[in-house]
N, C-alpha and C positions, 0 to 999 in steps of 0.2 A: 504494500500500500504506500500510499504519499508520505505516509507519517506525520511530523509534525508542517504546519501550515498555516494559512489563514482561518480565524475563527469560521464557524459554521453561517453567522450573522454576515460575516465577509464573502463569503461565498456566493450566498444569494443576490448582496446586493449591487456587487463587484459584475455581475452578469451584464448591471448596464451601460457599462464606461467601455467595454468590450468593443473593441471593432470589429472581431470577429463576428458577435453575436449580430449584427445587424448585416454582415454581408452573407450570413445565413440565413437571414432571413430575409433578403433580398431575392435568394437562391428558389426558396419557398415558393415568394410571391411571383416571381418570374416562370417558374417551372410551368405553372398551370396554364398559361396564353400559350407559352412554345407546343407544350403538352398537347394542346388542342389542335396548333396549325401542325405541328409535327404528324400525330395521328392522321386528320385529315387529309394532309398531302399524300402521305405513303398508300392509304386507304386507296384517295379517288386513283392516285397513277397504278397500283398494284390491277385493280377493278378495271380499268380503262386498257392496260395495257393485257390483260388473263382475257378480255371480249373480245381483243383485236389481234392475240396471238394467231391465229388462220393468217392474216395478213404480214404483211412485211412491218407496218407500223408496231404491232404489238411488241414482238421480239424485241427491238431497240426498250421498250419502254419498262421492260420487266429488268430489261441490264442495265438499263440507268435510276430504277427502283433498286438495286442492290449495290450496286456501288454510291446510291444517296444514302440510304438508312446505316452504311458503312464510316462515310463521311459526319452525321447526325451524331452517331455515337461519339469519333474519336472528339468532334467539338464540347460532347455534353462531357466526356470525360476532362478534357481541359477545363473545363468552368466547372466539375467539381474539383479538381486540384486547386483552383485558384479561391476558389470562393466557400468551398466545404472541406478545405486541408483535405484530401484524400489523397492516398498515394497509388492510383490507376497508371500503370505502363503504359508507352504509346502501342496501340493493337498491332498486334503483329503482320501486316501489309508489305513492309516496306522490302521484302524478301521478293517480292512479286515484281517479273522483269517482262517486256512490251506493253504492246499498246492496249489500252484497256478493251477494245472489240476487237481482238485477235482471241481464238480459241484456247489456247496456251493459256493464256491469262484470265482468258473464263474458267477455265477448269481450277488454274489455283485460287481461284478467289470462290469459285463453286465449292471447292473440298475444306475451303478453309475454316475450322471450325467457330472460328471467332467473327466468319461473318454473320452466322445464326444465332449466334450470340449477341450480334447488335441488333438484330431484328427483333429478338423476345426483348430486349432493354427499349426497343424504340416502342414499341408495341405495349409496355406494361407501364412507360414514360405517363402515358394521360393519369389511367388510374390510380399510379401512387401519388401523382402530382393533386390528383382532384382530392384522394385522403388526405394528403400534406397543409393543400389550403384551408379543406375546412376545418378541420386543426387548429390551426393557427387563427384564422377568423375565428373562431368561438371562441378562443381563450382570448388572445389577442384584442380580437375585433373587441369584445366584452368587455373589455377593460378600458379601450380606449372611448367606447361609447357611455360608459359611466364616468371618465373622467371630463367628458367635454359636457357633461348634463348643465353646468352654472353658464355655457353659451348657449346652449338651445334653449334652455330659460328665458336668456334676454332678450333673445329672439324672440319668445311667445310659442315656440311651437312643441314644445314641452319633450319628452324623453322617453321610450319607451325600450325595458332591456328585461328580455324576456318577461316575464310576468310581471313586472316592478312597472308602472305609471309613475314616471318622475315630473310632476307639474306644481308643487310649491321650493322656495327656494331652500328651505328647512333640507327637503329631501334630495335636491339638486346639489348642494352641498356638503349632504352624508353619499352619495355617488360620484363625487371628485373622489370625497375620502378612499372610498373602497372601490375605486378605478387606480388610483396611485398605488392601493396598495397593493393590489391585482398583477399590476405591470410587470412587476418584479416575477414570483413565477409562470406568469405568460411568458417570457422571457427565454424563463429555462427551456418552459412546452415547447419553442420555437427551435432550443437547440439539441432539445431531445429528437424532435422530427426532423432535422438538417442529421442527426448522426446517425436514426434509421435511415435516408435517404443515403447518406457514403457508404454507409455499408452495402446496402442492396447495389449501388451503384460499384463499388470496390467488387459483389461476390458477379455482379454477371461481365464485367468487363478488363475483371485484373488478367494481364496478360504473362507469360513468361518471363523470367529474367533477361533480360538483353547476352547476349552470349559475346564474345569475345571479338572485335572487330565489326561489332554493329553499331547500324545507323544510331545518332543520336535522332530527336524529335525533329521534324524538319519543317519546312516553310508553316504550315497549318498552326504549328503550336507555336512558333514565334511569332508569328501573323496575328494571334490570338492571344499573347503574353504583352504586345507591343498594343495592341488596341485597348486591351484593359491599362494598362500601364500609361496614355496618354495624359497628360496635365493639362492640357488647353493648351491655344494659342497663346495666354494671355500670362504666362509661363515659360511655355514651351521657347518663345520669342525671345529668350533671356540666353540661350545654350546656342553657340556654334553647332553643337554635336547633335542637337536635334533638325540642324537646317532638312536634311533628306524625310525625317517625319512628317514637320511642317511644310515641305511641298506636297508632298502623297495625300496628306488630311487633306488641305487646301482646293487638289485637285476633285479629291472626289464630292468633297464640301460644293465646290465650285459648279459640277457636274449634273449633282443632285439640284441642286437650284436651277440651273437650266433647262434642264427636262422638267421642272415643277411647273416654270413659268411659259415652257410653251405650251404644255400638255394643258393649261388652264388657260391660255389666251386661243385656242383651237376650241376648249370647249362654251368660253364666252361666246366666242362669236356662232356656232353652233347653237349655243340658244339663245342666242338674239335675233338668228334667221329664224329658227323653227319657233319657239313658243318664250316669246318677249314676256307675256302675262305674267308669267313663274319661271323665276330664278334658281332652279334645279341647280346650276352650275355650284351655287355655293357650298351647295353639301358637300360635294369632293375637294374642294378648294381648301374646306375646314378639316376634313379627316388627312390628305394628303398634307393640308399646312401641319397639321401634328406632328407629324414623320420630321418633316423639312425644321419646325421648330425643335424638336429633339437632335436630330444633324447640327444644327445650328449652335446650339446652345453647346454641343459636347464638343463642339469645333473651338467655341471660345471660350469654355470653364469644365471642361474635360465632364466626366459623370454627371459632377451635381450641377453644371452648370446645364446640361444635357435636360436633366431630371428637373431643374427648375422653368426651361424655357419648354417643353409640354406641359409644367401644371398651367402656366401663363396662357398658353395658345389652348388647353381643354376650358379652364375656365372663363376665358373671352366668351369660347364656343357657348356654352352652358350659360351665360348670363343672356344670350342674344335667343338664343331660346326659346330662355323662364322667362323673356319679357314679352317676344311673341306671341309666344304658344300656350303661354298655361296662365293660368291666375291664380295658382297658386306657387312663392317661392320658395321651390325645392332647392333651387342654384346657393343655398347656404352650405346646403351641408356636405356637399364634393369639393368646394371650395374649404369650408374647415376641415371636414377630415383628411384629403390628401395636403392641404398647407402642412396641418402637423407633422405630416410624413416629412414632407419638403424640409421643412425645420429641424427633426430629429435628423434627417441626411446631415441637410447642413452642421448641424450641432456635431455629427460624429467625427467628418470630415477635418474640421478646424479645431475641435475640443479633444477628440482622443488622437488622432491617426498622426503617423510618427512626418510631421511635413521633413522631405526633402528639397532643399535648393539645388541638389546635384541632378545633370542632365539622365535622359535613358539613352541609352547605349555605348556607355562609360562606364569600365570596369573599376570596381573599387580591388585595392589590392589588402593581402592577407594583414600586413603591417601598419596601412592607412588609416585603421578605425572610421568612423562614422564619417569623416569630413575631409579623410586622406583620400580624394579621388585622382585621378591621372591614370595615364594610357598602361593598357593592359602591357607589363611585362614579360617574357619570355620564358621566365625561370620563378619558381614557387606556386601556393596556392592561390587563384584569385578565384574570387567569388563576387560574380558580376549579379547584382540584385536587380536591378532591372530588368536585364534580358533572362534570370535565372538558368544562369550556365556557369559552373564550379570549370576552370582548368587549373591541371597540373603540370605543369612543366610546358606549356602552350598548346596543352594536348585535353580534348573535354569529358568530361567522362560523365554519366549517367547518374541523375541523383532522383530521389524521392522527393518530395516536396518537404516531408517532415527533414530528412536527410538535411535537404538543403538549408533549412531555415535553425537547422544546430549547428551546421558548419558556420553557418553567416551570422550568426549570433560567436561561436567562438573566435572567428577569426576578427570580428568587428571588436573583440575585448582581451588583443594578446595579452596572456599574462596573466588573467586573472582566474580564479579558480572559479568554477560555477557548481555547485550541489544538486542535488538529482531532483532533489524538491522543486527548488528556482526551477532546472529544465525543464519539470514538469507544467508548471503555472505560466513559465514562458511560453512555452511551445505548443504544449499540446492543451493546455487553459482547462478549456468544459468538455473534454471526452471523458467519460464515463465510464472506461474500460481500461484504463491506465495504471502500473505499476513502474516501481523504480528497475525493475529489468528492461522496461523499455528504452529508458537511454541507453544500457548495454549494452542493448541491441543494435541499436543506432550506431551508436559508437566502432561497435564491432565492421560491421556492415563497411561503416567509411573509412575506417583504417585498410581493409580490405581494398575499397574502389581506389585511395590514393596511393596506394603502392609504394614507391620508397618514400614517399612524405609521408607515412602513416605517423610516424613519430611526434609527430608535430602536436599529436593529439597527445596531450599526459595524462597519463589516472595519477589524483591528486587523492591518494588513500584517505580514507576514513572522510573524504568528502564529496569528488568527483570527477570535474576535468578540466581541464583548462585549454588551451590554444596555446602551445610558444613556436613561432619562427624559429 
């Protein structure tokens, strides 16, 4: 066990300074929309392509059905690495040599047992996803609808949480109370269902060890390390070394607006020849401005700014409306409850998360600590956090994600010893199945992958380890 640690009272309420805990539950809420276009797309092309298999059409469309839900997997696998700490291998493909419609290649990628295994994972993706949410909506949802009871009050349009009618202020104020205090294990529920989802995710998609002279992860997981990883322009415009980022954003930023603004000046004019009366055009103008607002906003403030300029462009939408359409104003309460969201982003972002002024794709070296950055050297450990790629001797080698983030925690603290405890509360925080053999293990594990640097790691007896160059 952990042993000695933070009180039990610490435990709980330490849950919500967590940066992990919200990018699990990010994971949660995102799962369910993919969940559903995910499902649906393999459904209609599987369905469309199995009725038109007699034809020449079908064929293609059953081989680009399996090499997508192939592709679906290795991405969801990436985004639980990144965002559910799971340690999922990249699926083993990359052994697989010609052209994807040559028969050779169909066959290995037909025999391969791991591509049946992304299909049952894309295929059971809705279902856990839709357990996951409601999950989290009841416990969650519950808590944050009795803590917001003293604004629907002053609103006039009172509270309703499951059987509880909140319409005096007496009682609008005893469900703040016990919404705040709710929060706290909704919280955990959040990261109890983020640690069933790694696992289920972990048991149907973990792959083999990498064997000896294999590929590292390639374009797709950096492509996808690098996207997540983007700070905005507004940042990014500070760093030489991101100039090649900020052209590629920029372009497809630039791209997307283009095609926005024609595809709605063809449909203006479209319905101003055919039916002037009614303004149809605007509905696409406002669902596709969402997209184009989300594009927009992650162009100049990376995520949250992403996540703030959609709640901006849904709740424009939503006021224009509740003002048209209804007479009664529901446009309150998507406006406060996703604001909150917006605000706890914000809040987590600036209040807990470790800000970097150092650019991505600048190796930090083994001896630089936190603020020693400069060009990756030749010789020793570097461990580049941004692009999460560990080399040895200029040479990369394969890490875990937990792996990686012990190496990058030791080598970011030459010197100093660390206890298994700390590893534990550092690293692996809210799992739930953790003991002190697991940094052993770790340990064991990376001494192994660095090879004559293993030394570098010390067991610091009777406490734990440390990092020395």
């Amino acid at each position: 066990m952990r042993g000695d640690g933070p009180s039990l009272p610490g435990r709980i309420f330490a849950v919500a300074r967590r940066r992990q805990t919200y990018a699990q539950l990010l994971y949660v809420l995102v799962s369910f929309p993919v969940g559903i276009a995910v499902f649906v797309a393999l459904v209609t092309v599987l369905a469309v392509g199995a009725g038109m298999a007699v034809t020449v059409v079908g064929i293609p469309l059953l081989v680009a059905a399996m090499y997508g839900w192939c592709v679906v997997a290795d991405l969801e696998r990436v985004l639980s690495n990144l965002m559910l700490r799971s340690e999922i291998r990249p699926l083993p493909f990359a052994r697989e040599r010609g052209a994807p419609w040559v028969w050779p290649r169909l066959r290995q990628r037909w025999a391969n047992p791991y591509t049946w295994r992304s299909v049952v994972f894309v295929a059971l993706r809705l279902p856990v996803a839709t357990a996951a949410f409601v999950v989290v909506a009841a416990t969650l949802g519950t808590a944050v609808n009795l803590l917001i009871s003293p604004a629907t009050y002053w609103i006039g349009e009172g509270n309703d949480v499951i059987a509880w009618r909140i319409d005096t202020l007496v009682e609008a104020l005893i469900g703040a109370a016990v919404g705040a205090a709710l929060i706290f294990p909704a919280l955990h529920v959040v990261n109890l269902t983020a640690w069933g989802m790694r696992n289920l995710n972990e048991f149907l998609l973990q792959s083999p060890e990498a064997g000896a002279g294999e590929e590292l992860p390639g374009s797709l997981e950096r492509a996808a390390v690098t996207t997540l990883l983007w700070p905005g322009l507004l940042e990014a415009r500070h760093h030489e070394a991101l100039a090649r980022a900020r052209t590629l954003q920029f372009r497809a930023w630039a791209g997307h607006t283009a095609l926005y603004l024609v595809t709605m000046l063809a449909l203006v004019v479209i319905n101003g020849a055919t039916t002037p009366e009614r303004w149809w055009a605007l509905w696409p103008a406002w669902g596709w401005g969402i997209a184009l607002a989300l594009h927009t906003g992650y162009y100049l403030g990376g995520h949250l700014g992403g996540h703030a300029a959609t709640y901006l462009m849904s709740v424009l939408g939503f006021f224009v409306i509740d003002t048209l359409y209804t007479d009664r104003s529901w446009f309150y309460w998507p406006m406060m409850g996703w604001g909150i969201v917006v605000a706890a982003h914000a809040y987590a972002v600036f209040g807990f998360s470790r800000i970097r002024s150092t650019p991505a794709l600048v190796a930090r070296t083994s001896s630089g600590g936190d603020d020693g950055w400069r060009p990756t050297p030749a010789a020793g450990i570097v461990v580049d956090e941004p692009m999460r790629m560990v080399r040895v001797d200029g040479e990369p080698i394969e890490a875990t994600p937990r792996e990686f983030e012990l190496l990058a925690l030791l080598t970011g603290n030459p010197g100093r010893p660390f206890s298994r405890e700390e590893l534990l509360d550092r690293i692996w925080k809210d799992d739930y199945e953790v003991t002190d053999r697991t940094i052993d293990t770790h340990v064991q594990r990376l001494r192994k992958k660095l090879g004559p640097r293993a030394e570098a790691i010390q067991t610091v007896w009777g406490i734990g380890y440390r990092y020395q160059p």
